[in-house]
KEKELUM-154135 format. One record per residue (C-alpha): residue in three letters; x, y, z. Coordinates in pm, 1 decimal. Example, Ala and Ser with C-alpha at 12.3 -4.5 7.8 and 13.67 -1.06 7.14 Angstrom:
// residues 2
ALA; 1230.0; -450.0; 780.0
SER; 1367.0; -106.0; 714.0
***
This chain:
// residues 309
UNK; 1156.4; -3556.2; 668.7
UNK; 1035.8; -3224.2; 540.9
UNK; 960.5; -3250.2; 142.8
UNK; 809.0; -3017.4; -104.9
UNK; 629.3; -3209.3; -383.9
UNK; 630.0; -3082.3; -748.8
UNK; 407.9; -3278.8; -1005.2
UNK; 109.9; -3170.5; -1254.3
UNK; 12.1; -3513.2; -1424.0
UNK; -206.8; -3824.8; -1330.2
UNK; 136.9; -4029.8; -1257.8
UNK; 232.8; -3727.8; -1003.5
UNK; -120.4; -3783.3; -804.5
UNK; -43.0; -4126.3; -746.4
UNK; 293.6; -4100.4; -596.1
UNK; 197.0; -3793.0; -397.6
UNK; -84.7; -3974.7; -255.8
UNK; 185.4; -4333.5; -223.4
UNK; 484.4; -4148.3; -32.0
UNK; 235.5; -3812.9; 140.3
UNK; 152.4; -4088.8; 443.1
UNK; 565.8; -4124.2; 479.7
UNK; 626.3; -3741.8; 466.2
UNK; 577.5; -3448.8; 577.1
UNK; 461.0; -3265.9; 273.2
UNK; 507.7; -2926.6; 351.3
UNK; 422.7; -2754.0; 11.8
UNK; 285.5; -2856.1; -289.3
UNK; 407.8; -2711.5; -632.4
UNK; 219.0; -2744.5; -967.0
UNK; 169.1; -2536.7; -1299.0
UNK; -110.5; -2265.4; -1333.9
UNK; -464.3; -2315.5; -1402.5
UNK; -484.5; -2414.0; -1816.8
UNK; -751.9; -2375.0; -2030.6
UNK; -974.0; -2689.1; -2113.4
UNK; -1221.2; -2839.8; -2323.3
UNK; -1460.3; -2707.4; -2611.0
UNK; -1491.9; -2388.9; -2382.3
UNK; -1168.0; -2380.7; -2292.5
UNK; -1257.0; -2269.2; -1878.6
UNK; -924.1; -2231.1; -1669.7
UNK; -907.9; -2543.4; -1490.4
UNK; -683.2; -2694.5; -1214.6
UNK; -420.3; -2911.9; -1256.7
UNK; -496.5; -3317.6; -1195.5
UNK; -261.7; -3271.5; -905.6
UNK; -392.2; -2944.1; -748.3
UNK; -771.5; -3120.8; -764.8
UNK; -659.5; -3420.3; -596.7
UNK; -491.2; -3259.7; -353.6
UNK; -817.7; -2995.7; -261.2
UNK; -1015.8; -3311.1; -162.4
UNK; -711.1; -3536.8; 0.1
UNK; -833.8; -3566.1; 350.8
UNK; -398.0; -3561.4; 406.8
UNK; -314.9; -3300.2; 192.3
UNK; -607.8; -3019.5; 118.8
UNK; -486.1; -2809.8; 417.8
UNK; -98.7; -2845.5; 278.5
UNK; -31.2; -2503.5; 92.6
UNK; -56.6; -2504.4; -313.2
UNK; 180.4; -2256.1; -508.2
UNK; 130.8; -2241.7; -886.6
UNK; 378.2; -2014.7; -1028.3
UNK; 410.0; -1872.6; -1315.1
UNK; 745.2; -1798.3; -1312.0
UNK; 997.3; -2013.8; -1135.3
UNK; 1269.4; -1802.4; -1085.9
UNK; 1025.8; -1539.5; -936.7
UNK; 1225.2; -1389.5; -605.8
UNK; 900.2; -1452.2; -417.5
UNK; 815.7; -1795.9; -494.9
UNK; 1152.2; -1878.2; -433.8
UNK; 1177.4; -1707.6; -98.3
UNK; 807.6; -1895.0; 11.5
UNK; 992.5; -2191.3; -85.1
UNK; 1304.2; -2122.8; 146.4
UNK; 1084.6; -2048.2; 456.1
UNK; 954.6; -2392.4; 437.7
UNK; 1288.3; -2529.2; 592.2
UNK; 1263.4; -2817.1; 378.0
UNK; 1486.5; -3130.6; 358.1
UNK; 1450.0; -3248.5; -4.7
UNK; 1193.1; -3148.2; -319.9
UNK; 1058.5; -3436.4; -536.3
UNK; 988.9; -3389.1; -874.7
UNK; 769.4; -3613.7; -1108.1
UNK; 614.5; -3532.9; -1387.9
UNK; 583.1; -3134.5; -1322.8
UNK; 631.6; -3016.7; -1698.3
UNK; 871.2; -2720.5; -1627.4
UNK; 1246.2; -2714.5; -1615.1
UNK; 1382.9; -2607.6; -1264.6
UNK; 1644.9; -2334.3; -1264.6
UNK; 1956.8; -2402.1; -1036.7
UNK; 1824.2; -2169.2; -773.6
UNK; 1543.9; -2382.0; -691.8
UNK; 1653.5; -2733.5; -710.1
UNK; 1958.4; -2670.1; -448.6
UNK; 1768.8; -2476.8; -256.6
UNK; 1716.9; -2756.6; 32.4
UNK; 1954.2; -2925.0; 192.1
UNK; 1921.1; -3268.0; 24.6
UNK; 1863.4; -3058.1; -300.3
UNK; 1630.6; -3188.3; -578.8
UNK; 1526.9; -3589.2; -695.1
UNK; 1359.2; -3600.9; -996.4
UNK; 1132.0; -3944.8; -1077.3
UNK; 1136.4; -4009.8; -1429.1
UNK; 917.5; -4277.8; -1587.6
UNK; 1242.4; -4460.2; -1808.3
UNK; 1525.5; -4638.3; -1782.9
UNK; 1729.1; -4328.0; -1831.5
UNK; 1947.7; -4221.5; -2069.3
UNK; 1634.1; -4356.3; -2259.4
UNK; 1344.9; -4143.6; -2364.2
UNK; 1470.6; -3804.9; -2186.8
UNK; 1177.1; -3573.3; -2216.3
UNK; 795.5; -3484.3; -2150.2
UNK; 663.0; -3823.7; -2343.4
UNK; 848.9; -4138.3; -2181.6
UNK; 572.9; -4360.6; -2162.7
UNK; 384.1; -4289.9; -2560.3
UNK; 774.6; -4318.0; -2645.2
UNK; 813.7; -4674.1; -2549.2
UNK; 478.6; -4813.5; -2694.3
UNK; 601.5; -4667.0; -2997.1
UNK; 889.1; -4855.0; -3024.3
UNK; 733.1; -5164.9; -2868.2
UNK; 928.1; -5190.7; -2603.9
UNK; 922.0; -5493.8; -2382.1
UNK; 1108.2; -5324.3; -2064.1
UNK; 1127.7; -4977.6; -1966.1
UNK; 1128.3; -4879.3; -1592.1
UNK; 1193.3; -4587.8; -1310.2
UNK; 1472.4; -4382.4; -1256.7
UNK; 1519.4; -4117.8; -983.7
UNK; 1786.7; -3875.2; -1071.4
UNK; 1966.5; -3615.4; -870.1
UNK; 1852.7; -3329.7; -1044.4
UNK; 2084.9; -3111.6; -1241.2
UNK; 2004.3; -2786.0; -1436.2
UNK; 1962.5; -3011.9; -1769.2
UNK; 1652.3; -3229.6; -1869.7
UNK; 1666.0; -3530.4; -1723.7
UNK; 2059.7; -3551.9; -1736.3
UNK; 2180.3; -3542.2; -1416.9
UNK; 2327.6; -3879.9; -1186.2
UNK; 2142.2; -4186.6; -1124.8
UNK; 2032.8; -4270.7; -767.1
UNK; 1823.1; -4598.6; -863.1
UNK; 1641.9; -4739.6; -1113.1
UNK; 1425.3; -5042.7; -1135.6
UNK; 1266.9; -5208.0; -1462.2
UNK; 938.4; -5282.1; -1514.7
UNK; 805.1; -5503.5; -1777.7
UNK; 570.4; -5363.4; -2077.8
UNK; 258.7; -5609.1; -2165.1
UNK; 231.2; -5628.1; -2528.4
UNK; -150.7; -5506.7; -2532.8
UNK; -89.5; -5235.8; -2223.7
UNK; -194.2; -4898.3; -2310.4
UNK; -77.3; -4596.9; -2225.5
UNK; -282.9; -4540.6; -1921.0
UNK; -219.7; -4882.4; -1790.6
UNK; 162.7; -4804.5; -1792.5
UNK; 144.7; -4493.2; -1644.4
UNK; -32.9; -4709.8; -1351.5
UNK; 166.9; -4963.5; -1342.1
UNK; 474.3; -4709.8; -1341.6
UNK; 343.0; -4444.6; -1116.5
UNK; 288.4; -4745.8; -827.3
UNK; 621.6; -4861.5; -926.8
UNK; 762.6; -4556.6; -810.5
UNK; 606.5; -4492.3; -496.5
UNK; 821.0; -4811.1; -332.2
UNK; 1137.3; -4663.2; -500.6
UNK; 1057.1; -4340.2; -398.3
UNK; 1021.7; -4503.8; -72.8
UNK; 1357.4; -4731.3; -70.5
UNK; 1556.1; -4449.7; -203.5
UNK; 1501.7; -4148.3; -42.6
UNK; 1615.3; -4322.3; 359.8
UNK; 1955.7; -4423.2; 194.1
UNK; 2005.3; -4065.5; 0.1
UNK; 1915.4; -3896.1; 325.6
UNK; 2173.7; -4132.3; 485.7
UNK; 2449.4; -4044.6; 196.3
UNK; 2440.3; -4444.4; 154.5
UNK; 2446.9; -4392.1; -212.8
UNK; 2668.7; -4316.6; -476.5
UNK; 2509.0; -4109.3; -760.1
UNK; 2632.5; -4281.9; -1129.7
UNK; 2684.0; -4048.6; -1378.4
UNK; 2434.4; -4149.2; -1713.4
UNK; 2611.0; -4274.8; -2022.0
UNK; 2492.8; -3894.5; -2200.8
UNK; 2632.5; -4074.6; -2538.0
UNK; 2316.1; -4356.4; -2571.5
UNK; 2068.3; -4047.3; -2469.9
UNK; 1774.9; -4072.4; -2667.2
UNK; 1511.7; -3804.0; -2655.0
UNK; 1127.5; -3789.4; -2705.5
UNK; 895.7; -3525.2; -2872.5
UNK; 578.6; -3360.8; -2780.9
UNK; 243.8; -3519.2; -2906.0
UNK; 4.8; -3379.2; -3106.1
UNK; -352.1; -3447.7; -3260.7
UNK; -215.4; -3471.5; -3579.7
UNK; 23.9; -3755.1; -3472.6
UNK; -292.7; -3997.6; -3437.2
UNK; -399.0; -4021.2; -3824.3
UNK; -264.6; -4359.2; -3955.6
UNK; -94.8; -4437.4; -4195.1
UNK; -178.3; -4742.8; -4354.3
UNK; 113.9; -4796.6; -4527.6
UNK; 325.9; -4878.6; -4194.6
UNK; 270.4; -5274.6; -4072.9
UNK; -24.4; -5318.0; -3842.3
UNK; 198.1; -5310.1; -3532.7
UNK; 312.0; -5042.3; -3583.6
UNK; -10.2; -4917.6; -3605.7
UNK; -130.2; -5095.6; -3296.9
UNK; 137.1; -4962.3; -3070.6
UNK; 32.5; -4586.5; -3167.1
UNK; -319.6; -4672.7; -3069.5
UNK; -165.6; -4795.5; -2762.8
UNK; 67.5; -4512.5; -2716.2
UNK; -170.9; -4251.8; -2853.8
UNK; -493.9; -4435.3; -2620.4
UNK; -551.6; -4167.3; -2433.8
UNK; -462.7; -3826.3; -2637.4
UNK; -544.2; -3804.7; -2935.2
UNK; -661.1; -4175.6; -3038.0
UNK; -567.8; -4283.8; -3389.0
UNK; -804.5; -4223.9; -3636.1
UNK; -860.6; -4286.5; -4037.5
UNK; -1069.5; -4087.2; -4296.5
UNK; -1387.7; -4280.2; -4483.6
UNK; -1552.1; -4096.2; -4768.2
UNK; -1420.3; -3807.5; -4641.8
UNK; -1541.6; -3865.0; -4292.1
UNK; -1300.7; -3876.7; -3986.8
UNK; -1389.5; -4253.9; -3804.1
UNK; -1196.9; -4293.9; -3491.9
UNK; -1065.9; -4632.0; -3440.0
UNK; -1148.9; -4722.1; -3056.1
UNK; -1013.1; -5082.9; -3037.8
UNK; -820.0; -5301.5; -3309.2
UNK; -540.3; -5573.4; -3257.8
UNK; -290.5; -5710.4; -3550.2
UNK; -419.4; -5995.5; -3698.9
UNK; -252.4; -6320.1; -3884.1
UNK; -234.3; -6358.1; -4232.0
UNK; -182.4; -6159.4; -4518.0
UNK; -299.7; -5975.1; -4823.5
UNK; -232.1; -5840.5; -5125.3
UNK; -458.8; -5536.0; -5161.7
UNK; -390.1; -5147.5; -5157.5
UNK; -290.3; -5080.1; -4768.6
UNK; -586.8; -4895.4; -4627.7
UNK; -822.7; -5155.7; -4787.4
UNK; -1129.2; -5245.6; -4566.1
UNK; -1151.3; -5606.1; -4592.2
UNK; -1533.4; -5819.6; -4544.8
UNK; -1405.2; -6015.1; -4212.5
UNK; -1373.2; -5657.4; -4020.3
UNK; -1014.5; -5640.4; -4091.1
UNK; -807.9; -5388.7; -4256.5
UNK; -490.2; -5420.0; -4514.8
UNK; -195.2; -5274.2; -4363.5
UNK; 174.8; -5221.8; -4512.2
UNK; 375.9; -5532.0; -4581.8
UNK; 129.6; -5729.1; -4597.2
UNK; 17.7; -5757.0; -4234.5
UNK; -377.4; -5714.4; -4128.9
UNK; -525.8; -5507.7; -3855.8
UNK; -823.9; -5593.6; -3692.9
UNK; -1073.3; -5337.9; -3590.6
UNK; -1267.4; -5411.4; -3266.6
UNK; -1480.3; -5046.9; -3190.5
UNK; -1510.5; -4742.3; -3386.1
UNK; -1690.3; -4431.2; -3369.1
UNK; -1777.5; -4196.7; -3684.0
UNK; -1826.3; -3809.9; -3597.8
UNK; -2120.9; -3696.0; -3386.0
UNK; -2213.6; -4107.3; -3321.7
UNK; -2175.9; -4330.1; -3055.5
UNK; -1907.2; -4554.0; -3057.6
UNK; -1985.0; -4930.4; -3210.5
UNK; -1830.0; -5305.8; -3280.1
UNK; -1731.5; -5354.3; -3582.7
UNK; -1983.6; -5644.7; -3683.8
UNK; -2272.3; -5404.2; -3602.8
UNK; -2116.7; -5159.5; -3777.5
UNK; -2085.7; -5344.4; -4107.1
UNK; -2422.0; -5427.6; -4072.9
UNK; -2531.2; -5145.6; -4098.2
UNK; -2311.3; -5027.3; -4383.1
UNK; -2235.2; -5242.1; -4648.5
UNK; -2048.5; -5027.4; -4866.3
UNK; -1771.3; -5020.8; -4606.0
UNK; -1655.6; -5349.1; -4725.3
UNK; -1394.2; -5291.2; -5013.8
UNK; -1377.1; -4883.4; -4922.7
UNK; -1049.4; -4763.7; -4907.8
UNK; -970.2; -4597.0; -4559.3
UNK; -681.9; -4286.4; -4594.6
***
C-alpha cells in the first residue's frame, strides 16, 4: 500500500519509523523550517531530521509547505498515486482538497480517547487532570479538528508519576500496532466508522511559558501533575527573593501544615494549598547547575522559612 505520511512532532517519528517497514512511504509531509533556540537559526522539523538520516526513508521525498491549499503542492501530492495519507501529530488543519485526495482518503492518529482532549495538547491535557486512562484513536479525517468518525481506539493506562515524555512514548508505540491492525481492515472496508458523541467534546489549549509558574495556593497534586504535564516545555518554576528557581523534581508528600502556602519548610518540603505538602527533589536557580535539595539547603540556610511566590 502506497501512503503519504504527515507528522512534525517526536510522537510522529516514532510511528513513521514503527509502520515505514510495512509501507510504502511514498512522500513525506511536515511543516517548514522554524526558528530555534537563543539564536533562533531556522531549523528542521524532529520529523524531517529523522527522516534525512533513516537508512529507509532519507531517499523518500520531503515537502514542507507553506501553504496547504497551494495548487502545486497539491498536484505533487496527486502524482504520487497514493492509497491512503496518515496524519499524526502534523500541527496544521488539512483542507478538504487534500485529505480526499487518495483513494482511501485521510486517517488521522490522535493521542486520546476522542471526543476527549480535541486539539494540539492531548497528552499535557490529561496529566493535568490526572487522568488514570487515556488512549489512541484513529479517525477518518473530516474538514474539522479532530471531529470526524472513529475507526478504532485502544486505551492505555497513565502511571501516576509518568511524565509527559514518557506518555508520549508509551502512546506513540501504542499506535504503531493500531496503526498496523487498522489500516488492513479499512483498506478491506471491514469497518464501520462510529460517529463521536460531538456533545462530551472537550477541547485543549496551547501551552505557554507562562503556564509553568506555580501557584502555591492549588494542592500539591495539582502542582505535581503540571510538573508532569509541563516536564518537558516550559518546567514549573517559583520565584525566591526575587529570583526565578526552577523546580526539576518534587513529589506530593503526606501530612499537613498550617503555614502560608508557598512556605519553604526545614525537611525540604514546601506548604501547598489545603493543607497538602510538596516535596522538592532537584532545583536549579538562574545561570547554576541544577542541585538536590539537601545540598541545596546546605548551602543556604535562609531558604528555610522563605516564602516561595
Amino acid at each position: 500500500m502506497k501512503i503519504v505520511f504527515f507528522g512534525t512532532s517526536e510522537n510522529s517519528v516514532m510511528l513513521l519509523e514503527g509502520i515505514a517497514p510495512h509501507f510504502e512511504v511514498v512522500e513525506i509531509v511536515t511543516t517548514p523550517d522554524a526558528a530555534a533556540g537563543r539564536k533562533q537559526t531556522l531549523t528542521p522539523s524532529l520529523v524531517a531530521q529523522f527522516a534525512a538520516k533513516s537508512e529507509l526513508l532519507k531517499k523518500i521525498p520531503l515537502l514542507k509547505p507553506a501553504k496547504l491549499k497551494d495548487p502545486e503542492f497539491i498536484s505533487a501530492l496527486r502524482s504520487l498515486s497514493a492509497d491512503l495519507f496518515i496524519v499524526l501529530s502534523y500541527g496544521k488543519i488539512l483542507p478538504k482538497e487534500v485529505i480526499n485526495l487518495p483513494p482511501l482518503k485521510t486517517i488521522n492518529v490522535h493521542p486520546s480517547l476522542l471526543p476527549l482532549y480535541r486539539g494540539a495538547t492531548p497528552m499535557p491535557s490529561a496529566l493535568l487532570d490526572g487522568a488514570a486512562v487515556t488512549g489512541n484513536t484513529i479517525i477518518a479525517m473530516d474538514e474539522e479538528m479532530d471531529h470526524g468518525p472513529i475507526l478504532a481506539q485502544r486505551k492505555v493506562d497513565v502511571g501516576a508519576d509518568e511524565t509527559y515524555p514518557e506518555l508520549e512514548e508509551k502512546l506513540a508505540l501504542d499506535s504503531v500496532s493500531l496503526v498496523l491492525e487498522t489500516v488492513p481492515l479499512y483498506a478491506r472496508g471491514e469497518l464501520l466508522p462510529r460517529e463521536q458523541d460531538h456533545s462530551r467534546a472537550t477541547y485543549t489549549s496551547m501551552i505557554k511559558k507562562s503556564d509553568g509558574k506555580i501557584d502555591w495556593n492549588l494542592p500539591a497534586q495539582t502542582i505535581y501533575n503540571r510538573y508532569r504535564a509541563y516536564y518537558r516545555w516550559p518546567g514549573i518554576w517559583t520565584t525566591w527573593n526575587g529570583e526565578i528557581l526552577k523546580i526539576l523534581g518534587c513529589r506530593p508528600t503526606p501530612g499537613a501544615h498550617t503555614e502560608h502556602p508557598g512556605t519553604m519548610l526545614a525537611n525540604g518540603t514546601v506548604a501547598c494549598g489545603e493543607g497538602t505538602l510538596l516535596e522538592l527533589k532537584t532545583i536549579q536557580r538562574a545561570g547554576k547547575n541544577p542541585t538536590d535539595i539537601e545540598s541545596f539547603l546546605r548551602g543556604n540556610k535562609n531558604f528555610v522559612g522563605a516564602i516561595l511566590k
